[in-house]
C-alpha positions as CSV (number, residue, x, y, z in Angstrom):
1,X,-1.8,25.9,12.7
2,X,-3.5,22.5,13.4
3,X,-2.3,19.5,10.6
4,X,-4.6,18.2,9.0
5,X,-4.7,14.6,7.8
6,X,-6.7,12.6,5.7
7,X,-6.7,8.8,5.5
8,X,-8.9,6.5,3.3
9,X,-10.6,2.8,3.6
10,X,-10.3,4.3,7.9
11,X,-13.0,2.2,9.4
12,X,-11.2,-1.0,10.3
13,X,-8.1,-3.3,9.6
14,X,-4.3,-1.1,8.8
15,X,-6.5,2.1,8.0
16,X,-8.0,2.0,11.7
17,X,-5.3,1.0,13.3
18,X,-3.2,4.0,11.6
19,X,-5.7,6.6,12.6
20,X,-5.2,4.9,16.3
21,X,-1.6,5.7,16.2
22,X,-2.0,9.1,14.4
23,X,-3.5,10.2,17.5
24,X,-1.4,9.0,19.8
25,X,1.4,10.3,18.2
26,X,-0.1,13.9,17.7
27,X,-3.7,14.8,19.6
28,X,-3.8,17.8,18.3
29,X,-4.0,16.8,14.5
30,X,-7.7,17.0,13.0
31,X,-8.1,13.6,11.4
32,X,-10.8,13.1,8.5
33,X,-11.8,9.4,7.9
34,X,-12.9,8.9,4.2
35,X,-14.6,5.7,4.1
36,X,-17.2,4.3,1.9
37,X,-19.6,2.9,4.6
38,X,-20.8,5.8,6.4
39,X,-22.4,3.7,9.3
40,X,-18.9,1.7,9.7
41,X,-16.9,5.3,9.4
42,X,-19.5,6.6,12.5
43,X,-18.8,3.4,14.7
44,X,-14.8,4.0,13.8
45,X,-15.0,7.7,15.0
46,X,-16.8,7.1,18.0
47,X,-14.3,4.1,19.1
48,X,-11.7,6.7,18.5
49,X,-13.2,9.0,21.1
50,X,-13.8,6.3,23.3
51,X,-9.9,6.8,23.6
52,X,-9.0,10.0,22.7
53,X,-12.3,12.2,23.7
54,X,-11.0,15.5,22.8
55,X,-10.0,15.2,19.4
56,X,-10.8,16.1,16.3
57,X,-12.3,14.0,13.8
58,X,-14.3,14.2,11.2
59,X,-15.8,11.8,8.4
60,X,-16.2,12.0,4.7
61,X,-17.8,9.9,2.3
62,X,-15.7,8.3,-0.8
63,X,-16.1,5.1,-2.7
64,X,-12.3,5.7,-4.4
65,X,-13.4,2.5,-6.9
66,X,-16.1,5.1,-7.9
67,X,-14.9,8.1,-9.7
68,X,-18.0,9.8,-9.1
69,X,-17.9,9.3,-5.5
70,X,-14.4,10.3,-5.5
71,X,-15.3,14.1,-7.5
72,X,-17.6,14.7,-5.1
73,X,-15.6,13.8,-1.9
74,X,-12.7,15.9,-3.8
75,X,-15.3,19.2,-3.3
76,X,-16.3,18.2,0.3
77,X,-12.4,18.1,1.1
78,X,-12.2,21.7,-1.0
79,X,-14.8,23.1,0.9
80,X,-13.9,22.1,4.4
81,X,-10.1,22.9,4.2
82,X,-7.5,24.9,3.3
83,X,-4.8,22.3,2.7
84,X,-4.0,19.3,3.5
85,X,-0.6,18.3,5.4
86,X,-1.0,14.2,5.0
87,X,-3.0,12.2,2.9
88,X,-2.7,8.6,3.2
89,X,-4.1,6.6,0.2
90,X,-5.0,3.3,2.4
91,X,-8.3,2.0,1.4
92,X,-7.7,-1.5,-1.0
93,X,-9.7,-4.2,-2.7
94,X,-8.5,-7.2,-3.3
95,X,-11.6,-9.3,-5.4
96,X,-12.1,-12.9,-5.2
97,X,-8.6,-14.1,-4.2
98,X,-7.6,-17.3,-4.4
99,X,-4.4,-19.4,-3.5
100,X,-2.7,-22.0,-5.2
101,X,-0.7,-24.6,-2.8
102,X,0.0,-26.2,-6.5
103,X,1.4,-23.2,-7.8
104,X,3.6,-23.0,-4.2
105,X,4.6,-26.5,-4.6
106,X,5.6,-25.6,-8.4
107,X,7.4,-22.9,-8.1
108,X,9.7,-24.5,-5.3
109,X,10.7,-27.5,-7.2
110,X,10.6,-25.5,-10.6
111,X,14.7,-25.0,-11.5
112,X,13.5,-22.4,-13.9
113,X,11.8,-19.8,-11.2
114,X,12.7,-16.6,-11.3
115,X,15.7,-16.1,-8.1
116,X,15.3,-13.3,-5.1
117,X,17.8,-10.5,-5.5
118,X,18.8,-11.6,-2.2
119,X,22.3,-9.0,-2.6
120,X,20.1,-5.7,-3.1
121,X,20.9,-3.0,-0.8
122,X,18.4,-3.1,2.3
123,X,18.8,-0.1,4.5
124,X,17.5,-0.2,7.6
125,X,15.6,1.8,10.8
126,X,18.2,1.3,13.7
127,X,16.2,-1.8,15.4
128,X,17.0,-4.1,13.0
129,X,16.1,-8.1,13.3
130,X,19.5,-9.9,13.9
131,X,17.6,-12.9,12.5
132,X,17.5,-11.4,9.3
133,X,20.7,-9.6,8.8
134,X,22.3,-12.8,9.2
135,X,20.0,-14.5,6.6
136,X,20.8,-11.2,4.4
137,X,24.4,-12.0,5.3
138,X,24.2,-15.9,4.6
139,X,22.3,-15.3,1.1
140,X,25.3,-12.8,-0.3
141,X,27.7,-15.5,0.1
142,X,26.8,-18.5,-2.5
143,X,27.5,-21.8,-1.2
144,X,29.2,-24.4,-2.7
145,X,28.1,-25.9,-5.8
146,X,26.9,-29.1,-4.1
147,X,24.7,-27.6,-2.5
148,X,23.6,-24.7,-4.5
149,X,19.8,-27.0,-5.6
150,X,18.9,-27.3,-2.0
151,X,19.9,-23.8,-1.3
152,X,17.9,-22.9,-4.4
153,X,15.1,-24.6,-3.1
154,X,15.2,-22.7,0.3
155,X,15.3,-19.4,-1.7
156,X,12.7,-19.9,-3.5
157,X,10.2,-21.3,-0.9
158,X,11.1,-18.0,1.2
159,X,10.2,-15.6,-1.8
160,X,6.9,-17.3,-2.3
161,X,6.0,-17.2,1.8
162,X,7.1,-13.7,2.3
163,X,5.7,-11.8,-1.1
164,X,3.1,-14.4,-2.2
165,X,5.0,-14.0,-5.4
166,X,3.0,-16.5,-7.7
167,X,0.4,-18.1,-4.7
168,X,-2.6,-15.9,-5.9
169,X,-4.6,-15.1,-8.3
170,X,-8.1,-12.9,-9.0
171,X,-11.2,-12.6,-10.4
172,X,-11.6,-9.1,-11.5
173,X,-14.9,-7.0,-12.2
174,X,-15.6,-4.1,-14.5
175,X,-17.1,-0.8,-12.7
176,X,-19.9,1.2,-13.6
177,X,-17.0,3.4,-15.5
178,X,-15.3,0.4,-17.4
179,X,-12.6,0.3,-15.2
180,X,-11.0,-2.6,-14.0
181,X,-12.3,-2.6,-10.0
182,X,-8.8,-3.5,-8.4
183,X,-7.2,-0.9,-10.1
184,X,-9.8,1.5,-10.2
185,X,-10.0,1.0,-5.9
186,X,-6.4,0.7,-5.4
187,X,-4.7,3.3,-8.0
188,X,-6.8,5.2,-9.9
189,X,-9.3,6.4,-8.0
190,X,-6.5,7.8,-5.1
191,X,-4.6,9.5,-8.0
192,X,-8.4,11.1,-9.0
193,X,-8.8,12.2,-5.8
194,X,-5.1,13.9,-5.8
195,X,-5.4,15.9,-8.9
196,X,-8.9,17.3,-7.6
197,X,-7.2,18.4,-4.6
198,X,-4.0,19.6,-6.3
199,X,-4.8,23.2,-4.9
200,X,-5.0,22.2,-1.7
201,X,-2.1,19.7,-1.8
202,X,0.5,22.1,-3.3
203,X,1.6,25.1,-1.2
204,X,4.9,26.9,-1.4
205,X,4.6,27.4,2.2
206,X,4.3,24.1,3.6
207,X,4.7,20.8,2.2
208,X,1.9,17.8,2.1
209,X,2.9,13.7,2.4
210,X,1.1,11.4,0.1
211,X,1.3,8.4,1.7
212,X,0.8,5.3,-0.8
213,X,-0.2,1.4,1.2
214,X,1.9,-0.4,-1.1
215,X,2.3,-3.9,-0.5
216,X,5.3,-6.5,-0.7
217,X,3.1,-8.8,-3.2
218,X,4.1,-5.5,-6.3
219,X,5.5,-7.2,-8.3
220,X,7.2,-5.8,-12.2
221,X,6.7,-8.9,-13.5
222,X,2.9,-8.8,-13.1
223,X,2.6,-4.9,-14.2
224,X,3.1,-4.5,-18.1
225,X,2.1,-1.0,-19.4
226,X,0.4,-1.9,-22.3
227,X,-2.8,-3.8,-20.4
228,X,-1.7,-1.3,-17.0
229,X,-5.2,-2.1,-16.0
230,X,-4.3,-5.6,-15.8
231,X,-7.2,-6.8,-17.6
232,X,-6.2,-10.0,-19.2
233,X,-4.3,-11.1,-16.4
234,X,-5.6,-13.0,-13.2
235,X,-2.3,-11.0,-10.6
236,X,-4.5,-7.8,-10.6
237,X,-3.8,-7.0,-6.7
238,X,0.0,-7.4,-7.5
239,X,-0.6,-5.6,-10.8
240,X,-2.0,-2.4,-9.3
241,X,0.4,-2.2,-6.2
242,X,2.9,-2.1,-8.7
243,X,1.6,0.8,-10.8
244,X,1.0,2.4,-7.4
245,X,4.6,2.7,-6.5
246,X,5.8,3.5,-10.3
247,X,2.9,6.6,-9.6
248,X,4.3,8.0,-6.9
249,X,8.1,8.1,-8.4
250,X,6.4,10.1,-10.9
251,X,4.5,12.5,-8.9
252,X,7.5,13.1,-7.0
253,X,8.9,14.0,-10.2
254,X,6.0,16.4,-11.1
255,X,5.3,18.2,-7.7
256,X,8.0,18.0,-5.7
257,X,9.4,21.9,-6.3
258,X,5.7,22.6,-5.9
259,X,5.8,21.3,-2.2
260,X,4.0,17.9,-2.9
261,X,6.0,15.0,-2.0
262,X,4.9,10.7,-2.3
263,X,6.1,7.9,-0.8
264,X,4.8,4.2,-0.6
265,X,5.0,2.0,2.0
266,X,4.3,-1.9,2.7
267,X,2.2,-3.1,5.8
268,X,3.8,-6.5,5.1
269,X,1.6,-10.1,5.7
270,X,-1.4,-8.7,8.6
271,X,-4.4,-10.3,9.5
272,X,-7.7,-7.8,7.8
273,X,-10.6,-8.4,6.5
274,X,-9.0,-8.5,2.7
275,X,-6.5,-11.2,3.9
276,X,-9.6,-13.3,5.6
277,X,-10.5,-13.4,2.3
278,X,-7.9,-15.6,1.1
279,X,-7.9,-17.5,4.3
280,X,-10.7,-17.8,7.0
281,X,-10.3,-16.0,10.6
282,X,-9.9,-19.8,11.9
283,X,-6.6,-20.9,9.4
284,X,-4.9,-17.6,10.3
285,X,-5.5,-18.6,14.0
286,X,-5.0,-21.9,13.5
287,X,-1.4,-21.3,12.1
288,X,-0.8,-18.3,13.9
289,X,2.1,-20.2,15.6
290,X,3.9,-20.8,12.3
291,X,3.6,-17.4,11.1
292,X,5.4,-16.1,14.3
293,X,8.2,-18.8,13.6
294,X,8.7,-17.6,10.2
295,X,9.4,-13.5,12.2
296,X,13.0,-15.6,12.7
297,X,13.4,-15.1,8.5
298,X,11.1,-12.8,7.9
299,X,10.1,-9.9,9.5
300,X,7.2,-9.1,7.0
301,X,4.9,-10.8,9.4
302,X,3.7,-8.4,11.6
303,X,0.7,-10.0,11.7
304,X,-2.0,-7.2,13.4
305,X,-2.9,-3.8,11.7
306,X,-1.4,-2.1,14.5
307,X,2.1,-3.7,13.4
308,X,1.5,-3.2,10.1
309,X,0.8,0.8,10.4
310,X,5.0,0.8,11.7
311,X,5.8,2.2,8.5
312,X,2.8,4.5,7.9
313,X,3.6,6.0,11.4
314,X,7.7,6.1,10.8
315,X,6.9,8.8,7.4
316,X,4.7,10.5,9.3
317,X,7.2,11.5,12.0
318,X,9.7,12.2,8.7
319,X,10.6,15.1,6.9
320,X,9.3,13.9,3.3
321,X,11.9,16.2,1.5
322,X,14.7,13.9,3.0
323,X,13.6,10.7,1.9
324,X,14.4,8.8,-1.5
325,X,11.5,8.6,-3.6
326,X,13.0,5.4,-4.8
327,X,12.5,3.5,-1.8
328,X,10.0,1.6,-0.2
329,X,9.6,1.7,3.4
330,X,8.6,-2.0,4.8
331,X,6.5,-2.6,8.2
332,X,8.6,-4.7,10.1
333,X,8.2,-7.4,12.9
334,X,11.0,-8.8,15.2
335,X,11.4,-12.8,16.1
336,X,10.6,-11.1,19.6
337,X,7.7,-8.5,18.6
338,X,10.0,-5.4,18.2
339,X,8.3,-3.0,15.0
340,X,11.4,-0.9,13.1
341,X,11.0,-0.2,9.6
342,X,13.6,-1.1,6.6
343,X,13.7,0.7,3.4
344,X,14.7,-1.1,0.3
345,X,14.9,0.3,-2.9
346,X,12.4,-0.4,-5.5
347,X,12.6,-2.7,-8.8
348,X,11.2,-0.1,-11.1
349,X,12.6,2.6,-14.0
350,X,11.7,5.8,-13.7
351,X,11.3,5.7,-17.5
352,X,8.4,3.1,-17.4
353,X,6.7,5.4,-14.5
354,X,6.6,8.5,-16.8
355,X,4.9,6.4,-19.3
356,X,2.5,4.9,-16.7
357,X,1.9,9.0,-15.5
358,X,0.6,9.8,-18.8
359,X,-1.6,7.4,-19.4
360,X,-3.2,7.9,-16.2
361,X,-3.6,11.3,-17.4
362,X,-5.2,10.7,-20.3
363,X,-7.5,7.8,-18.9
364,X,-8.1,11.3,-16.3
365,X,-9.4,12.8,-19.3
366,X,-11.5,10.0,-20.5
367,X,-13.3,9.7,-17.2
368,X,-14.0,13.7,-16.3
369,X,-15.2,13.8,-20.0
370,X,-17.6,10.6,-19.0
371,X,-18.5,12.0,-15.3
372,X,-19.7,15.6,-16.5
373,X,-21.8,14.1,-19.9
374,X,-24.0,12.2,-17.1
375,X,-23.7,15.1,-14.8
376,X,-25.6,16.9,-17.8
377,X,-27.8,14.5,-18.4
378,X,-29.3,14.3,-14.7
């Protein structure tokens, strides 16, 4: 029976990219582009066939910051197919981003910053950056006391470059249904769109993937569940990244002895039309040279959407009932241009994701009640 696989925010940057190397890696899969733009969603499809002219795509409109948009796109999926084997949750907003080289130069010099768990268990794919391990291997063994400030310093400055922990900062909007837009767009739209489709999602016979874009820039320290929604904060990106991964522990919780199984995954630092907001086209090129150099610490810079979709492409090739629903599964970008993935376990408690589950299900309730009192009205 031919796979079928749906992947949001598809017209350009990671989600383009991905449906690029879905193809090559199976041509036989039909693959449904759900993008808001219809125009941009018709030019993706027919680049697509440009190189692979005998598959099988398809398009489908959903604004997933719109929960109208995302009911009805919920009964297109319904009516066109039976089940779904993969659903990647890729589209993203990021809204008025802006970065702090103050707040960089702060948090470097600041004594009281919070430290990188530098001896966390990282596990990783078989091509693994020797540059890395050995900085891994370097960081578990503190220096001596003398020196511990400047190594401090060097820690520091290498958590802010490779997670933009602390460097940004947003301005977010309200939606037409009072939800905060980056959250809405990013989470709770995608877990909408999953509950409409539970049906075709859950099968005894065959299992489905949800596959979450994460992002390395979730952090807990930004995500409280109280204000989830991240409304009287200015990390709302980081905010809802975070509440995307404590989501998908959950649902693994919920629907995994139904057949349904989540995992998230980060692209790491690529080059898109959402990072061009934070810098122009001309200082990513312009310091394209630097970025590379920092591949020798970091491999998080993969740099190009098709580096970035490593990880995407990795789970899809994976049996989701053998993977740890507690781990994150990183893009990753050799010194020398190698892609492998690592998978490091995420800072989260299960307890706190429970709690974040059911008060997306009631805010669920909220909005259907909302959605169908207009419906009514028209």
């Amino acid at each position: 029976m031919q796979k079928v696989a749906v992947v949001t925010g598809a017209s350009s940057g990671i989600g383009f990219a991905l449906c690029e190397r879905l193809l090559q890696e199976d041509a036989t899969l039909h693959l449904c582009l759900a993008c808001r733009n219809m125009e941009k969603a018709n030019v993706a499809r027919n680049k697509l066939l440009s190189s692979f002219p005998v598959a099988d795509i398809s398009i489908l409109q959903i604004d997933v910051g719109k929960m109208e948009s995302v009911l009805h796109a919920a009964e297109e999926i319904k009516t066109r197919f039976h089940r779904l084997d993969y659903l990647f949750l890729n589209a993203g907003v990021m809204v008025n981003p802006r970065i702090s080289f103050g707040a960089f130069l702060h948090g470097i010099f600041s004594r009281s910053s919070k430290q990188p768990k530098w001896g966390s268990q990282v596990v990783s794919h078989p091509n693994t950056d020797q540059a890395q391990s050995c900085l891994d291997t370097v960081m578990d063994h503190p220096q001596a006391e003398q020196n511990e400030a400047k190594s401090s310093f060097f820690q520091r400055a290498y958590q802010m470059l490779t997670t933009a922990e602390g460097l940004m900062s947003q301005e977010d909007t309200v939606t037409s249904d009072g939800l905060q837009e980056v959250f809405a767009t990013n989470l709770f739209g995608h877990f909408l769109l999953i509950r409409q489709v539970e049906p075709l999602v859950c099968s005894a016979e065959k299992n489905c993937h949800l596959i979450w874009t994460s992002s390395v820039n979730a952090h807990k320290s930004n995500f409280s569940l109280e204000d989830y929604q991240h409304s009287r904060g200015t990390e709302n990106y980081s905010s809802s990244k975070y509440a995307t991964d404590l989501t998908s522990v959950a649902l693994n919780s919920h629907f995994n002895k139904r057949g349904l199984y989540s995992s998230v995954m980060c692209p790491g630092i690529v080059r898109t039309n959402m990072t061009y907001q934070i810098l122009s086209p001309f200082i990513w090129m312009l310091f394209s040279p630097l970025f590379w150099l920092f591949r020798l610490f970091s491999p998080t810079y993969t740099l190009t959407p098709y580096n970035g979709a490593e990880a995407h492409i990795w789970l899809f090739k994976q049996k989701p009932e053998s993977l740890d629903p507690l781990m994150k599964f990183h893009s990753c970008t050799s010194f020398f241009g190698t892609n492998y993935v690592e998978t490091r376990k995420m800072d989260l408690s299960e307890d706190t994701a429970e709690k974040l589950y059911e008060k997306l299900l009631q805010l669920e309730k909220q909005v259907l009640a909302r959605c169908n009192e207009l419906q009514h009205k028209k």
